[in-house]
Each structure stands twice: as C-alpha cells, then as structure tokens.
N, C-alpha and C positions, 0 to 999 in steps of 0.2 A: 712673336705669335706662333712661330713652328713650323713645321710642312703641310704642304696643300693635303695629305690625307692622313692624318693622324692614325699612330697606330701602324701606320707599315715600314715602318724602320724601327730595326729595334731597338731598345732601351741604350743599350750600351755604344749606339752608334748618335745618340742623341746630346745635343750641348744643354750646358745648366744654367748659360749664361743668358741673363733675360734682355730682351732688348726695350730698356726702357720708355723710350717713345712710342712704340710700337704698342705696349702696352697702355698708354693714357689715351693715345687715339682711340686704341680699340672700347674702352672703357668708355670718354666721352661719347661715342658713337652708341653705346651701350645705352646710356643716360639720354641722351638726345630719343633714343626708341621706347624709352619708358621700360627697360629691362631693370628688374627692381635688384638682383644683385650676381655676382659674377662668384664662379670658384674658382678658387687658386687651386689647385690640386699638387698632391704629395710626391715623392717619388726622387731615389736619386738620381734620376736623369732631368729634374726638375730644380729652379730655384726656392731655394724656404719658402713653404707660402705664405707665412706671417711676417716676414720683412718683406716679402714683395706686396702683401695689399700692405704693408704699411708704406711702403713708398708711396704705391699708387692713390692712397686715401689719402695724403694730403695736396694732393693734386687733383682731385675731385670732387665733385660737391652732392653727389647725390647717389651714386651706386652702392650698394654695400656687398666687402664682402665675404663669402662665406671659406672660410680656410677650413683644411684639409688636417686633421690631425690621426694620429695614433697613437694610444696608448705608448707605454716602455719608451720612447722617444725619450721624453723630458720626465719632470714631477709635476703630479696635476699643480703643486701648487704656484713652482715658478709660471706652467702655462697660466694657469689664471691671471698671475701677475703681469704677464707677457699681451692676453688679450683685452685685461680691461685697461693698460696704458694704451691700446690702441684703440677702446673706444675713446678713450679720453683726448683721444686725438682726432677723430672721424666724425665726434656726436653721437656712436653709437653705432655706426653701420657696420657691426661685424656679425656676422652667426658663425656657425661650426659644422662641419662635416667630416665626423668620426667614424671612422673606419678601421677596419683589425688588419689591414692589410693582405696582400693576396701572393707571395711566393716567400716561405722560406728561405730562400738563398739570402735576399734583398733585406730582409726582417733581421737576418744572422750581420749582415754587413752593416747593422744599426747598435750591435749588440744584443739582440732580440732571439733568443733562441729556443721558444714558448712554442708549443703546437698550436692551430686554428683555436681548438677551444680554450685551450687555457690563455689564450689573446685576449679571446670575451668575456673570461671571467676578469684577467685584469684589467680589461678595459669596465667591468663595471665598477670594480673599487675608483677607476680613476675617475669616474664622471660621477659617483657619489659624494668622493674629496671635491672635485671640482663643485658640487651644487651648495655645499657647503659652506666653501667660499663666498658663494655669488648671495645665500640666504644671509649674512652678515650675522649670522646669532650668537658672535662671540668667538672666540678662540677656536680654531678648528683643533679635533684629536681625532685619530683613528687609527685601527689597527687592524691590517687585514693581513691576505697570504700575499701580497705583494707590496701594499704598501704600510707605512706607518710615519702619522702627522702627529705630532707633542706641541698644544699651543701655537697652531699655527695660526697667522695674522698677513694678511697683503693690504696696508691703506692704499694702493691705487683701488678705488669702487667701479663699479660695470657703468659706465655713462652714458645714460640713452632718456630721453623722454619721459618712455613709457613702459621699462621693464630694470630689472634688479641684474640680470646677469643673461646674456646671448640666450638666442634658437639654438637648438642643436639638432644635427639631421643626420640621422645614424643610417648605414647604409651599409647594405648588407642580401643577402636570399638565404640564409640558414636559416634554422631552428632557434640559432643562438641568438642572432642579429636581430628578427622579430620580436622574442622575447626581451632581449635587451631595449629596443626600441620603445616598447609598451612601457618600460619602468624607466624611461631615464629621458626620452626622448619628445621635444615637439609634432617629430615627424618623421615617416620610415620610408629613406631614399631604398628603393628596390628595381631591377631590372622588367622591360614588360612582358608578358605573354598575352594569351587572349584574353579579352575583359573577364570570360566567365572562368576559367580558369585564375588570374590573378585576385579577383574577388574570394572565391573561396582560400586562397595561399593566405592572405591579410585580414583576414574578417575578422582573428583572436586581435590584430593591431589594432582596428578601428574600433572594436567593443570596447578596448584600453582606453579610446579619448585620446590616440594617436592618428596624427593624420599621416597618409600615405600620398609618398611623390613618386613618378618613373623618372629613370635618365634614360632619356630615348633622343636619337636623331631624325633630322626633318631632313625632305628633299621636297620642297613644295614650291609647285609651276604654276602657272596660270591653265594648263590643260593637264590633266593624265599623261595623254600622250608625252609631254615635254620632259616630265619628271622621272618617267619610265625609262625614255633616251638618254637623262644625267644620267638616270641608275646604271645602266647600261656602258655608258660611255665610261664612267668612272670604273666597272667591272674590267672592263677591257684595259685600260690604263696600269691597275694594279699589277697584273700579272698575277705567277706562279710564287717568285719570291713574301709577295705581301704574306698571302696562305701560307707559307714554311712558316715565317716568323710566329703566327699567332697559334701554330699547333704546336711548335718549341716552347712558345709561351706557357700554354695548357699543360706542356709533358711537367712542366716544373710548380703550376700554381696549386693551391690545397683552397683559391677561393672559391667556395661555392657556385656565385654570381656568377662567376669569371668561367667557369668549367662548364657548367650546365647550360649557360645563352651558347656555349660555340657548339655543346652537344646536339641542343636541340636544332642549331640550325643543319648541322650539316647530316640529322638523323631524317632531320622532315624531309617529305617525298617533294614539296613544291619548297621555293624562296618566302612564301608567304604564309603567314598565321591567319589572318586576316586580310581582305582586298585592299589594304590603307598600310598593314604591319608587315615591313619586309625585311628577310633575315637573310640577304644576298649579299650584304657585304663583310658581313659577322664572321666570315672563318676569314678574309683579310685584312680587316681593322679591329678583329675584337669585340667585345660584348657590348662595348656601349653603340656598334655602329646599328642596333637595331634599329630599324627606322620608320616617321612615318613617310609614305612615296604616294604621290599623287595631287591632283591638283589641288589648289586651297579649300574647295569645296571637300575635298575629299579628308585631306587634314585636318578641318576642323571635324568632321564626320569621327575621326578618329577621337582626338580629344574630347569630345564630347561623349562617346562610348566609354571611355576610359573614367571620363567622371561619373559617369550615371554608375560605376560600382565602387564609388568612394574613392578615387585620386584627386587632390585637391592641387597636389603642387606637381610640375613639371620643370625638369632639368633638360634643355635642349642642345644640342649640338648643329652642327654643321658641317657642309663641306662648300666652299667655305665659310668661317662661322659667320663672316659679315655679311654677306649675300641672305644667307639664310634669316639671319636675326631682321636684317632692315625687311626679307619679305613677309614672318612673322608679323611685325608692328602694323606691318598697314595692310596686308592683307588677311593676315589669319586671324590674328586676335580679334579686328573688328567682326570678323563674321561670327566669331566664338561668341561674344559679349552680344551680337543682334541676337544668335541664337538663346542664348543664355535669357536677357528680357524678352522674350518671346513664349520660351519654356518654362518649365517647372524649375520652383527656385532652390531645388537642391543639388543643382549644376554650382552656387555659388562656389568659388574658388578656381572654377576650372580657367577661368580666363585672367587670374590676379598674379600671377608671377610665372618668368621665365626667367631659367638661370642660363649661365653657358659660358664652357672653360673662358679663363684669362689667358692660361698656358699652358704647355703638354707637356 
C-alpha cells in the first residue's frame, strides 16, 4: 500500500514491488464500502498498472479498475489488446486514466523524449487508434505524425455488459488536456480550486458533453475541530524534508496540474481557498494532497458546492486511505445522497462514485 504520507519520499527512494496481499485487502475493503473503482497509477517508482489490476481483478468481484496509461509507452494497438483481455477477464471492470505525464526526465527514461504538447498531440492519435479498435468497424488504418496502423485487427472484444470499449478519464489543467478531454474523452480528471473559479476553467468541457471529476483529498472527522488537529498533526510530522522534495519535484516538472496547485498554494496568503478546501499540505505531498478538511458536515458542504458547478465524479484520497474511505462510506456519502434527495436534482452524480489510489 506504501507510506503513511504519500508523496514525501521521493520517487527514487520508493520500491516497485507491490505487496500483493496488501493490495486485495485493500480492494476487498474498497468493495465491502461500495467504492465503485480504484486507480492503479503509473510511474516508475510504481508496479505496471495493468498487470497489477490484472492480478488484483481476478481476485475480486466487484471493484473496477481504472489504470493509468501514457501515450509513447506501448502502441495503442497492443494496449487495446492488453486492456480488452483484461475485461475478458474481470466482466469488464476496467476504465483508463490517460495522462501525458508530468517530468521529462522520467518520460526520456521510457524512451519518450516529446515536449508537454507534442505528448498531447500524440496522445490524441493514440486514443483515436485506440477508439477505433474498440468501434469494431473493420480493419483499423491510420496514419498520423506519430503513428501509423495498416490493417490492424485485435479479436480479443472489450467485454462488458453494457458498452463496446472502456471510460476514459483524461487528466490533466492545460489547454491541451481540456481540449483533448472534450474530443476523446468520458470525463476530465482536473485538479480543484474554487468552485467559482474551476466552473468557469471547465465550462468549454462540460458544453462538449464531457463530464468533469477533481482528485482531491479528504481529512473528515466527526467535528471541525478534530480534523483541523489531523491537519495539523500531520503538518507537524512532515517536516522541512517533505517540502524540499516536492519543490525539487516542481524545479523539474513541465506539468501544468503539478506546477500551478503547488504555485497557488504556497502564493496564497491563507492555507485555505475555501472554509472546507485546504492547500496546507500541497507544498509537502504535492498536488494531489489538496484537501477537503473538516467535519462530515462540512465535506459534504464541499462536495456538494463542487457539484452545483458541474463535477460529477470524484477521485479521493487519504491519509490513511483506509480510514478515510471507511469514513466516506458511512458518514459522508450518506449525508451527500440525504442531501442530494432533498435538493435540486442536478446534484445527480455527486454522490455516485469514489475513486482512490491502489498504489503509489
């Protein structure tokens, strides 16, 4: 599962090797809380994420989940061959979480030696090959500036129920990533800021007929006060060291996301965007440690502001993730869902899926 604070050791001091039990517990536990599916996430200081949810997928019967891909890696076409044996193997519970990746250095040690944009341009060829495949209309061909398909063909089929080929959840805060999201994508994983702000950043998304998810972290107590004191406690625990790592991180990343959540936190005059949205531990874990902080009343307050300006899906984290998730299940999401039948019904989605790493 990885260290208690994710994010403050750095990459290169991190093991690849997954602890496989550790992972199906985590996952049964996942299942047992009605967590509809888990990310494997990418990274060489990480195990492949698509052999690790295919181990973990036939060891479970209900989670799905969402891997982590990047362009230039593979060819869309073997990945497609790669993810629809793994529905064929799950029932279907796989989606995708494409990403252009966030440091050169790490993209060159893949063989990847493409600037930010020219990532996104190939990652659209490669999700146009990949959609291809998955519409079954015959023999794939294509020819672009990165790739080119002659007669291509994969008899493993995407095997699911009720769709022809995976979600895809493109994730990203560019120019590029938005756009590309609108054209290619289910739904556009983005970082939060303030509702009113992140509404107007996504509104060309959601006019696409794309939906919009945050990866955000939770710290939710039964009081304010309590949650405040984790926040706090955990600030204290981190130290000076966590903070070097994640600004060495920045000297070297060209990710948008990744640049701009650790700018804004450490530009803004308070820790807070919002009385719910705390950006305190952002320059020691990173961008995804933006958080919501505060009692369950207060998180669901958040979530629900978040949805009244079109977020439908949520990617959650934790510290730790199991703590957090079990108090999601039964304290926040029910209040979300009372809220939810209670209010106006264009809250629908806010309370239908929480995601949250498998691994770091």
């Amino acid at each position: 599962m990885g260290d208690k604070w994710r994010g403050a050791k750095s990459r290169d001091a991190q093991s690849g090797i997954p602890d496989l039990q550790a992972h199906v517990e985590f996952c049964q536990r996942a299942e047992a809380c009605d967590i509809e599916s888990v990310l494997t996430a990418f990274g060489f200081h990480r195990p492949d994420p698509l052999i690790l949810a295919s181990a973990l997928g036939v060891l479970t019967t209900k989670i799905k989940f969402m891997i982590a891909v990047r362009s230039g890696i593979c060819s869309p076409a073997l990945f497609v061959q790669q993810v629809n044996t793994l529905s064929a193997l799950t029932n279907g519970r796989v989606c995708l979480n494409v990403v252009g990746g966030h440091t050169p250095a790490e993209q060159r040690g893949y063989g990847d030696f493409l600037s930010h944009d020219d990532r996104y341009a190939r990652t659209d060829e490669f999700l146009t090959v990949c959609r291809a495949f998955w519409e079954r209309n015959g023999p794939v061909n294509f020819k672009g500036a990165y790739y080119q398909i002659e007669n291509g063909k994969v008899n493993t089929p995407f095997v699911a129920a009720d769709r022809t080929g995976p979600e895809i959840f493109l994730g990203g805060s560019s120019p590029q990533a938005f756009e590309l999201a609108s054209r290619h994508a289910h739904c556009l994983w983005t970082l939060p800021r303030r509702p009113d702000d992140l509404a107007a950043r996504v509104r060309a998304v959601l006019q696409s007929g794309t939906e919009v998810g945050i990866l955000v972290s939770m710290i939710a107590r039964p009081s304010r006060e309590e949650a405040l004191s984790a926040a706090l406690a955990m600030m204290a625990e981190l130290g000076g060291s966590a903070r070097k790592t994640q600004r060495d991180f920045s000297r070297v990343s060209d990710s948008v996301a990744f640049t701009s959540t650790l700018a804004l936190a450490e530009e803004n005059s308070s820790n807070w965007l919002t009385p719910w949205l705390w950006t305190g531990a952002v320059p020691y874990l990173g961008a995804p440690a933006m958080a919501l902080v505060g009692s369950y009343d207060d998180v669901t307050e958040g979530i629900l502001e978040f949805a009244k300006v079109g977020v439908s899906q949520f990617l959650f984290l934790g510290w730790p993730d199991v703590s957090e998730m079990i108090s999601f299940s039964e304290e926040v999401r029910p209040r979300v869902v009372a809220r939810y039948n209670a209010g106006p019904k264009h809250l629908l989605g806010a309370s239908q899926r929480k995601e949250t790493e498998v691994n770091r």
